[in-house]
DSSP file (Angstrom, degrees, kcal/mol; ACC not computed):
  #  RESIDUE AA STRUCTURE BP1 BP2  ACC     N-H-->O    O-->H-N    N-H-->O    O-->H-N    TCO  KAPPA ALPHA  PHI   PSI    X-CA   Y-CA   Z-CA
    1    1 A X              0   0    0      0, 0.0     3,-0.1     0, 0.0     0, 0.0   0.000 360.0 360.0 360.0 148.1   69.9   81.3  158.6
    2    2 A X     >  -     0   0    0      1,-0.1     4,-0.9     0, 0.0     5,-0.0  -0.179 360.0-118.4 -86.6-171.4   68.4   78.2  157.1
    3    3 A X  H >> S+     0   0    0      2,-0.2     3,-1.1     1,-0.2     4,-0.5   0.964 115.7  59.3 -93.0 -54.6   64.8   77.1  157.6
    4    4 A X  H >> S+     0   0    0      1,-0.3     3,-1.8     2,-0.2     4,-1.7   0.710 111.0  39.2 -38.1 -65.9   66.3   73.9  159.2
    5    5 A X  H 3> S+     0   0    0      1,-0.4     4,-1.5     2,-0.2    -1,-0.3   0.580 114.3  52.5 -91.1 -19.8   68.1   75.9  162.0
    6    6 A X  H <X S+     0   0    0     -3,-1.1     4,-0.6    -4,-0.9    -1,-0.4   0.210 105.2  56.8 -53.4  -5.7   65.3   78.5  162.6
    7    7 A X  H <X S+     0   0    0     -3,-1.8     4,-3.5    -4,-0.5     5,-0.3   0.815 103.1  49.9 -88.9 -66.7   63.0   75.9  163.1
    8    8 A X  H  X S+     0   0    0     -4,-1.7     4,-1.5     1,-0.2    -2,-0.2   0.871 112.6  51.1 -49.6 -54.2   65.1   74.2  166.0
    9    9 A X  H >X S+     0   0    0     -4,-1.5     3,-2.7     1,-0.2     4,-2.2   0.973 111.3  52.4 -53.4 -56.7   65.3   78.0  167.9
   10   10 A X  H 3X S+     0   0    0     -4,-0.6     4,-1.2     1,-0.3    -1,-0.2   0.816 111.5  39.1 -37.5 -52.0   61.7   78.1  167.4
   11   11 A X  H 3X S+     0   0    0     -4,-3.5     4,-1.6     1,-0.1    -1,-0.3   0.731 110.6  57.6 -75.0  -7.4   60.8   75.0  168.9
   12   12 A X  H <X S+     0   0    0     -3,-2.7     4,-2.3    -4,-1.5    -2,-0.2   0.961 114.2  38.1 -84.2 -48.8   63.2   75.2  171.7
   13   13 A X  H  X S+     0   0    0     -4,-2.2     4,-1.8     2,-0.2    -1,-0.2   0.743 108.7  65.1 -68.9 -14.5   61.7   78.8  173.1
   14   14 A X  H >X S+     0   0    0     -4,-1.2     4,-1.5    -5,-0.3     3,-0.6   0.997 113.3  35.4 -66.8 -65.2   58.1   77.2  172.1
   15   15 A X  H 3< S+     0   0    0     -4,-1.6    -2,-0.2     2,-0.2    -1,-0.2   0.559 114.0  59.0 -62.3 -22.0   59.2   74.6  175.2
   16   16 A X  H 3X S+     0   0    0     -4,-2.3     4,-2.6     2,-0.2     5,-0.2   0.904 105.0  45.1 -32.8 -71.9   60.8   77.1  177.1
   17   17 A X  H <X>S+     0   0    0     -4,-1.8     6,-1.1    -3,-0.6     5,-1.1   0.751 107.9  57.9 -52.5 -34.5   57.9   79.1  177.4
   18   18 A X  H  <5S+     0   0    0     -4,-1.5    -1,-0.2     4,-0.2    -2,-0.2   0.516 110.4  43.2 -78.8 -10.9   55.7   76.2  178.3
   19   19 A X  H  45S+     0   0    0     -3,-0.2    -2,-0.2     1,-0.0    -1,-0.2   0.702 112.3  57.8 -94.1 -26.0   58.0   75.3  181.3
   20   20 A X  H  <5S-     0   0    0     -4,-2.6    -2,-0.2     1,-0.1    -3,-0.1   0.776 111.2-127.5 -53.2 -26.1   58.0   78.9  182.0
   21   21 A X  T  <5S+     0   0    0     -4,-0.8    -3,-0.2    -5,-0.2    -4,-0.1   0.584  82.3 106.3  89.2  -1.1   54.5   78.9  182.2
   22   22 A X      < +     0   0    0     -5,-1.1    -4,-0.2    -6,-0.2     2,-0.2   0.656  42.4 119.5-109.5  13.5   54.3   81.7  179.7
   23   23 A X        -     0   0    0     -6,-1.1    -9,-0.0     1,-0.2    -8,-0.0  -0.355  69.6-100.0 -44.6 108.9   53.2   80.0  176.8
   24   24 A X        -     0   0    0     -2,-0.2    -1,-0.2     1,-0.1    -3,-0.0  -0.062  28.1-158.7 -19.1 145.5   49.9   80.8  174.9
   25   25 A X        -     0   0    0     -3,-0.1    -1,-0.1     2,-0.0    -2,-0.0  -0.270  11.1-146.3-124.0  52.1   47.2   78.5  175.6
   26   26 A X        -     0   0    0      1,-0.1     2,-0.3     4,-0.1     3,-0.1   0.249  10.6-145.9 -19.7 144.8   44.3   78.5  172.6
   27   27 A X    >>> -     0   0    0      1,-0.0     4,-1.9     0, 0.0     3,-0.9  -0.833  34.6 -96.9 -89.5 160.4   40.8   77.9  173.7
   28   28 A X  H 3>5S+     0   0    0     -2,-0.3     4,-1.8     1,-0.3     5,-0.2   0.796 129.5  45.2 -29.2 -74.2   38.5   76.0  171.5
   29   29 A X  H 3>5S+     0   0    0      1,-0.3     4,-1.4     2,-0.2    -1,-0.3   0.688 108.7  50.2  -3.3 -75.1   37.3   79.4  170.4
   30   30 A X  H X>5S+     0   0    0     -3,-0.9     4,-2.2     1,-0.2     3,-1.1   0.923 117.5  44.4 -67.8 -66.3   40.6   81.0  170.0
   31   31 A X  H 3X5S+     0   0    0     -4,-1.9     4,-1.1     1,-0.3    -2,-0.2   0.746 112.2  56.9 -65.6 -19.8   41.8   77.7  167.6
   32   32 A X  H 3X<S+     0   0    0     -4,-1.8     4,-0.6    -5,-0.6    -1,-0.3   0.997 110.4  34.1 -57.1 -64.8   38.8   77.8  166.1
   33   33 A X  H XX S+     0   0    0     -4,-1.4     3,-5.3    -3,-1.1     4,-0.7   0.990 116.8  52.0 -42.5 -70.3   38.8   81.3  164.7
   34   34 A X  H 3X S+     0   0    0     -4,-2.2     4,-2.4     1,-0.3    -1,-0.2   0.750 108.9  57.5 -38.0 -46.1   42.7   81.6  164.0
   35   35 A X  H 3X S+     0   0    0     -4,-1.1     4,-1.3     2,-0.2    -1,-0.3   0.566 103.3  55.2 -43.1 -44.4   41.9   78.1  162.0
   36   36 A X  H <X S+     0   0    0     -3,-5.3     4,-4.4    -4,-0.6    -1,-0.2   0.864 109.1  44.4  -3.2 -87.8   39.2   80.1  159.8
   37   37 A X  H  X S+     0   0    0     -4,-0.7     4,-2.3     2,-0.2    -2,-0.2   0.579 105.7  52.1 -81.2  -8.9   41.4   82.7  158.7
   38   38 A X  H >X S+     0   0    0     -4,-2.4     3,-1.3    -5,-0.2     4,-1.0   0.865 112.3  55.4 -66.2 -74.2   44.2   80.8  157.8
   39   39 A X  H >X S+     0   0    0     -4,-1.3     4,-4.9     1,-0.3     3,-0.7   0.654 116.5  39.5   4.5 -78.4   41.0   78.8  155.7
   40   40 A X  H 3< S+     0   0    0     -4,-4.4     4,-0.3     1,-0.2    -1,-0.3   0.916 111.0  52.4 -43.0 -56.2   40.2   81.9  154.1
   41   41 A X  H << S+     0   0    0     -4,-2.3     4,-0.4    -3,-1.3     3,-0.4   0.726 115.1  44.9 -60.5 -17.5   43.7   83.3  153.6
   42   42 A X  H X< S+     0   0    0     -4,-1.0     3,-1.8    -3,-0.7     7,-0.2   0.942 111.8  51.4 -82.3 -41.6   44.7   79.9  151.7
   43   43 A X  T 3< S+     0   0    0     -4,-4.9    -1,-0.2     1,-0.3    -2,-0.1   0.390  93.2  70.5 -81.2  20.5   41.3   79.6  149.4
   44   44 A X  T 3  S+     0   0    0     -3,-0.4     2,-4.2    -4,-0.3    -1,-0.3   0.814  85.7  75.2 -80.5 -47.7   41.6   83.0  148.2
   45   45 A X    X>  +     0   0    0     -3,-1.8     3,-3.0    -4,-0.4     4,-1.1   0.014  67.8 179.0 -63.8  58.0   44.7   81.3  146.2
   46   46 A X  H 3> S+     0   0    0     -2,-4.2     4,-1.2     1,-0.3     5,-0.3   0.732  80.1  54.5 -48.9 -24.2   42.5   79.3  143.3
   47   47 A X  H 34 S+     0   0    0      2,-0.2    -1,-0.3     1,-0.2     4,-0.2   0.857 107.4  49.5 -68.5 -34.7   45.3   77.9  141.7
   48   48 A X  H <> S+     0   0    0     -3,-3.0     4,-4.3    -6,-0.2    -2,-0.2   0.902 118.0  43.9 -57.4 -47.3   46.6   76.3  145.1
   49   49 A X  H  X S+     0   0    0     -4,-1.1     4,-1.1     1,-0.3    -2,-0.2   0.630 101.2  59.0 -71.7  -8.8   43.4   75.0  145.6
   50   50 A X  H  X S+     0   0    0     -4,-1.2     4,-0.7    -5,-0.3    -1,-0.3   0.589 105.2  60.3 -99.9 -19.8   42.7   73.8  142.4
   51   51 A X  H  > S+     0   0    0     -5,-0.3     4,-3.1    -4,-0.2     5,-0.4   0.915 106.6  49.3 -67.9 -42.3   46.0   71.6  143.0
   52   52 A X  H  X S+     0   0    0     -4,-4.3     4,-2.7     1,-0.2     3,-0.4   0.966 104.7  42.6 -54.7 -69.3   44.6   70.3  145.5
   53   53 A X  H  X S+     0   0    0     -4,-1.1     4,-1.1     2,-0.2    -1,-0.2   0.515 114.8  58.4 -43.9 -21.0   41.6   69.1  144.9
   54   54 A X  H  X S+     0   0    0     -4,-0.7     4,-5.0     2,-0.2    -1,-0.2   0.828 108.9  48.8 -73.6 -50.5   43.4   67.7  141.3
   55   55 A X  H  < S+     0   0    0     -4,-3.1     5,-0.2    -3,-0.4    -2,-0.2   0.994 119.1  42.6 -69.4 -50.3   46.3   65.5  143.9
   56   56 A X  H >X S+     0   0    0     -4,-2.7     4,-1.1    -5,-0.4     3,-0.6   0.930 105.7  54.3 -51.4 -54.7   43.2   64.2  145.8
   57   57 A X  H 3X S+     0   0    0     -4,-1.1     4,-0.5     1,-0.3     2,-0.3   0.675 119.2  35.1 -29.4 -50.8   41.2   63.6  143.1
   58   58 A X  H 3< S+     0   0    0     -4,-5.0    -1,-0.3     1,-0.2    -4,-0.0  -0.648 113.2  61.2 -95.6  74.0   44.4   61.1  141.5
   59   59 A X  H <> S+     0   0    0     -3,-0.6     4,-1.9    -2,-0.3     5,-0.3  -0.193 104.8  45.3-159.2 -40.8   45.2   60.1  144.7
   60   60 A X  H  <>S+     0   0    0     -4,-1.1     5,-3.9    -5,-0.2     6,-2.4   0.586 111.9  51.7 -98.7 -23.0   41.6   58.5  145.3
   61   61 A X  T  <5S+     0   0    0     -4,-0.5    -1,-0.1    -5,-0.2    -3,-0.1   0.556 102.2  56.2-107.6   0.1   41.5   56.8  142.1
   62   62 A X  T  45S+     0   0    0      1,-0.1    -2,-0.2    -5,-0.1    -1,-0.1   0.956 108.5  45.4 -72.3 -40.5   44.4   55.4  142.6
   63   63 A X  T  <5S-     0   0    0     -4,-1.9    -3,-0.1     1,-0.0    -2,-0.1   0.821 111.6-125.1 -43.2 -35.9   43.0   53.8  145.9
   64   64 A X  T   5S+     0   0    0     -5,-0.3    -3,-0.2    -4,-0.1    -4,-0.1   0.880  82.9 117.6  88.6  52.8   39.9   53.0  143.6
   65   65 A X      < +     0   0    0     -5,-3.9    -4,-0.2     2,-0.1     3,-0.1   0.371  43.1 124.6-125.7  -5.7   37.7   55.0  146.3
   66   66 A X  S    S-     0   0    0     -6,-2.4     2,-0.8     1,-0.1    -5,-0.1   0.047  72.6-113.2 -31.7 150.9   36.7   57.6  143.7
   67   67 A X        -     0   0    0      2,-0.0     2,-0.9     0, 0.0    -1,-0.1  -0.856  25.6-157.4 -79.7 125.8   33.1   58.5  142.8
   68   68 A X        -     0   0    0     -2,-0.8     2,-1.1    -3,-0.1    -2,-0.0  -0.722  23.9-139.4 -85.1 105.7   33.1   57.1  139.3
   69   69 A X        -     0   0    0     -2,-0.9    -2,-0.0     4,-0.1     5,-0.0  -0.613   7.5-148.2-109.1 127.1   29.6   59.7  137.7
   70   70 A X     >  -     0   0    0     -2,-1.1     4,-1.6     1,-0.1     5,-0.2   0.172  29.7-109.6 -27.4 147.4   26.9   58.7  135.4
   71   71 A X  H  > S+     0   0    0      2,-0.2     4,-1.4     1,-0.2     5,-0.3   0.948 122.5  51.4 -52.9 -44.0   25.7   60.8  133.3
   72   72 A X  H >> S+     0   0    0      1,-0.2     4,-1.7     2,-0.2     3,-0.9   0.969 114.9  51.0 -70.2 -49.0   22.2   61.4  134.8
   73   73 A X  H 3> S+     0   0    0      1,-0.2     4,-2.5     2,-0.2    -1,-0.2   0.865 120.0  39.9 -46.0 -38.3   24.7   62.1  138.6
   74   74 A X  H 3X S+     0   0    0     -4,-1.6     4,-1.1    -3,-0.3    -1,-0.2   0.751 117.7  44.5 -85.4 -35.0   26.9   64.8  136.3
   75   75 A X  H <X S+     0   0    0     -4,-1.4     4,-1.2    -3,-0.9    -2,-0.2   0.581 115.4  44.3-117.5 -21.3   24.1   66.3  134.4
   76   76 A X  H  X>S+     0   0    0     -4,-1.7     4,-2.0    -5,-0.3     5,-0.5   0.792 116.9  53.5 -90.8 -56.5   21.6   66.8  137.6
   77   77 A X  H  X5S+     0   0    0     -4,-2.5     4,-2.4    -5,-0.3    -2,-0.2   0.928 107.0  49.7 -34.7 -44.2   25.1   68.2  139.5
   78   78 A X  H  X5S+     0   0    0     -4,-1.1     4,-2.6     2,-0.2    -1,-0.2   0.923 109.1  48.9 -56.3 -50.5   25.7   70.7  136.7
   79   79 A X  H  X5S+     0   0    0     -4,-1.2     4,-4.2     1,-0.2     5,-0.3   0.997 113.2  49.8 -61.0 -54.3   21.8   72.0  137.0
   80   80 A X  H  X5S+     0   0    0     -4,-2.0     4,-1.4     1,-0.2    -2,-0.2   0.877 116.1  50.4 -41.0 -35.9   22.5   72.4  141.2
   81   81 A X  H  X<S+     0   0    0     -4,-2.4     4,-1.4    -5,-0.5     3,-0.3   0.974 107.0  43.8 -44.1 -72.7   25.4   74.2  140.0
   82   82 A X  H  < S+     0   0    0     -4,-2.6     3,-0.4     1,-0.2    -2,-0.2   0.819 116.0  47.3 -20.3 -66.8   23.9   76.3  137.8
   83   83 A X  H >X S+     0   0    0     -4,-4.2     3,-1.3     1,-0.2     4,-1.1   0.732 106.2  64.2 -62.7 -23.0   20.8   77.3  140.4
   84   84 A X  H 3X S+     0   0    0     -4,-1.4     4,-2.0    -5,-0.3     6,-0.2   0.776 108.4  38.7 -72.3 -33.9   23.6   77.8  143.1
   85   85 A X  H 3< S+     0   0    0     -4,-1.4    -1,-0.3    -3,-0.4    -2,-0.1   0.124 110.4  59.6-116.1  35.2   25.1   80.7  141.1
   86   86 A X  H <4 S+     0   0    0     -3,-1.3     3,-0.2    -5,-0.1    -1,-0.2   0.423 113.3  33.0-111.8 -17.6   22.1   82.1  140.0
   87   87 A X  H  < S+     0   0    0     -4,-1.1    -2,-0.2     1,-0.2     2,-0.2   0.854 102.8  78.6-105.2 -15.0   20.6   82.8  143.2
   88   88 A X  S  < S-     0   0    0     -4,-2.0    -1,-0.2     1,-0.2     3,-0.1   0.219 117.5 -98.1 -68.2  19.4   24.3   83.7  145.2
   89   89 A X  S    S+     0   0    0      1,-0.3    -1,-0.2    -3,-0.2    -4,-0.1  -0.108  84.4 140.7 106.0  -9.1   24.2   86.9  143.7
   90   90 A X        -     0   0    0     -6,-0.2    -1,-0.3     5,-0.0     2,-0.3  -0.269  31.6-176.6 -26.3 123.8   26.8   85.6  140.7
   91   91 A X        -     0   0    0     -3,-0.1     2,-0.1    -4,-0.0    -5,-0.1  -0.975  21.4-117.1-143.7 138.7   25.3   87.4  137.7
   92   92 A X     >  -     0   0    0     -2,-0.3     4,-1.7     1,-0.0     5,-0.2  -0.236  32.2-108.5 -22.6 140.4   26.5   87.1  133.7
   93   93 A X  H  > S+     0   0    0      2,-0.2     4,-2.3     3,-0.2     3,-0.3   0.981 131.1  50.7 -41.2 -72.3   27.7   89.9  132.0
   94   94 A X  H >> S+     0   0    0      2,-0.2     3,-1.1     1,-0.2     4,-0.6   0.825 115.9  50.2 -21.1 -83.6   24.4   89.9  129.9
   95   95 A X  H >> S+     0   0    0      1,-0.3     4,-3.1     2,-0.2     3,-0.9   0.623 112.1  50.9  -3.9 -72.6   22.7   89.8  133.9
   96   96 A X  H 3X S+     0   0    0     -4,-1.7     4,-1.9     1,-0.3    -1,-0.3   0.884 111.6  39.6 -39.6 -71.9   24.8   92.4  134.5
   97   97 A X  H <X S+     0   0    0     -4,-2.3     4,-0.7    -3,-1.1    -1,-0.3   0.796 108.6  56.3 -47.6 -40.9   24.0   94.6  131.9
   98   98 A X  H X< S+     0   0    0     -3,-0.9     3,-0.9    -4,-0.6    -2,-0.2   0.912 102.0  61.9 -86.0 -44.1   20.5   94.2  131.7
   99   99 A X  H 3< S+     0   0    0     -4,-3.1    -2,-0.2     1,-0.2    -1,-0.2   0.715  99.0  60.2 -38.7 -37.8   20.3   95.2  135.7
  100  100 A X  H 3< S+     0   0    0     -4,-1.9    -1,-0.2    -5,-0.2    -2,-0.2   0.873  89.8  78.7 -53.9 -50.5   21.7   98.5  134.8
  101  101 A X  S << S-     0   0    0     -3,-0.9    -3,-0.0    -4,-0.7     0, 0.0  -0.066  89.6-102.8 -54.1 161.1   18.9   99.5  132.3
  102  102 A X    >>  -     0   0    0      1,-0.1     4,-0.8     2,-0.0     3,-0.5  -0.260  37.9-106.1 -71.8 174.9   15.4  101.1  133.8
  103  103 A X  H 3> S+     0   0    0      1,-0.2     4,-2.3     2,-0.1     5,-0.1   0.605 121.9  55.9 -82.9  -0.7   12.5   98.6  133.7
  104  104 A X  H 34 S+     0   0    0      2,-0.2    -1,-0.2     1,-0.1    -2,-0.0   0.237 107.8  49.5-108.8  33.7   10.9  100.6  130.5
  105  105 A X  H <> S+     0   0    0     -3,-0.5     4,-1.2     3,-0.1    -1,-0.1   0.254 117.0  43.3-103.2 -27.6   14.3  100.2  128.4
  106  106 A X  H  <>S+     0   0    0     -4,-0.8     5,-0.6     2,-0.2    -2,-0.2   0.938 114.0  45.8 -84.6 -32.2   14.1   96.7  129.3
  107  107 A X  T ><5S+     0   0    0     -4,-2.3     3,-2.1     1,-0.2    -1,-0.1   0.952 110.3  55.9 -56.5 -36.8   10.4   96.2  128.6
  108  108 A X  T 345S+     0   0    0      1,-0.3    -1,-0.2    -5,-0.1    -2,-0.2   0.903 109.0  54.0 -73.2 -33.3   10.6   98.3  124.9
  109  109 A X  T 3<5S-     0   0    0     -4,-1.2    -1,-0.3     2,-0.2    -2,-0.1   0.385 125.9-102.6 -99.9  27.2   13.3   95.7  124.0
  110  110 A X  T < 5S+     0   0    0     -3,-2.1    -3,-0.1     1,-0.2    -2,-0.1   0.003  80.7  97.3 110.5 -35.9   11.5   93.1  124.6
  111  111 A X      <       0   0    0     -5,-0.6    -2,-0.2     1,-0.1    -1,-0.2  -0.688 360.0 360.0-104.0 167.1   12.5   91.1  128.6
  112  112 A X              0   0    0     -2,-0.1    -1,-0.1    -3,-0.1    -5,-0.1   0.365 360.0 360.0-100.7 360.0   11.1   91.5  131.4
């Protein structure tokens, strides 16, 4: 069956049920949630998401509504960056590594 003609059943039994009276009704809650986890389940996908954010991105300087950034705007984002994944538990491989060791293998070679 095609997507075209599976679509049309769908929506006719969606309007069916909703004369029937037996049609789901979301509360705020309910739309909320469901709304969530599709969220999640799409931004697991970085490669979809990094399309996106690319088609907006030319899509808004074609309007000319970009933010155009200065260096000083680029170079202070980059530090917030930076601090954001040092305290959200994101750790370097070095990081990583050194966290493994006691604190007297790490004092005898020198960090603290």
């Amino acid at each position: 069956m095609d997507r075209k003609t599976q679509l049309e059943i769908a929506r006719k039994g969606g309007r069916a049920a909703h004369q029937s009276g037996n049609a789901h009704e979301f509360t705020p809650d309910e739309a909320r949630a469901a709304g969530r986890r599709g969220g999640q389940v799409v931004s697991r996908d970085r490669q979809h998401m990094a399309e996106i954010g690319r088609r907006g991105g030319e899509a808004a300087h074609a309007r000319g509504t970009a933010h155009e950034w200065n260096e000083k705007e680029a170079a202070e984002a980059g530090r917030r960056g930076g601090r954001q994944a040092q305290t959200s538990g994101s750790r370097t491989q070095a990081a990583r590594t050194t966290a493994g060791r006691s604190r007297s293998t790490r004092r005898s070679r020198g960090s603290v």
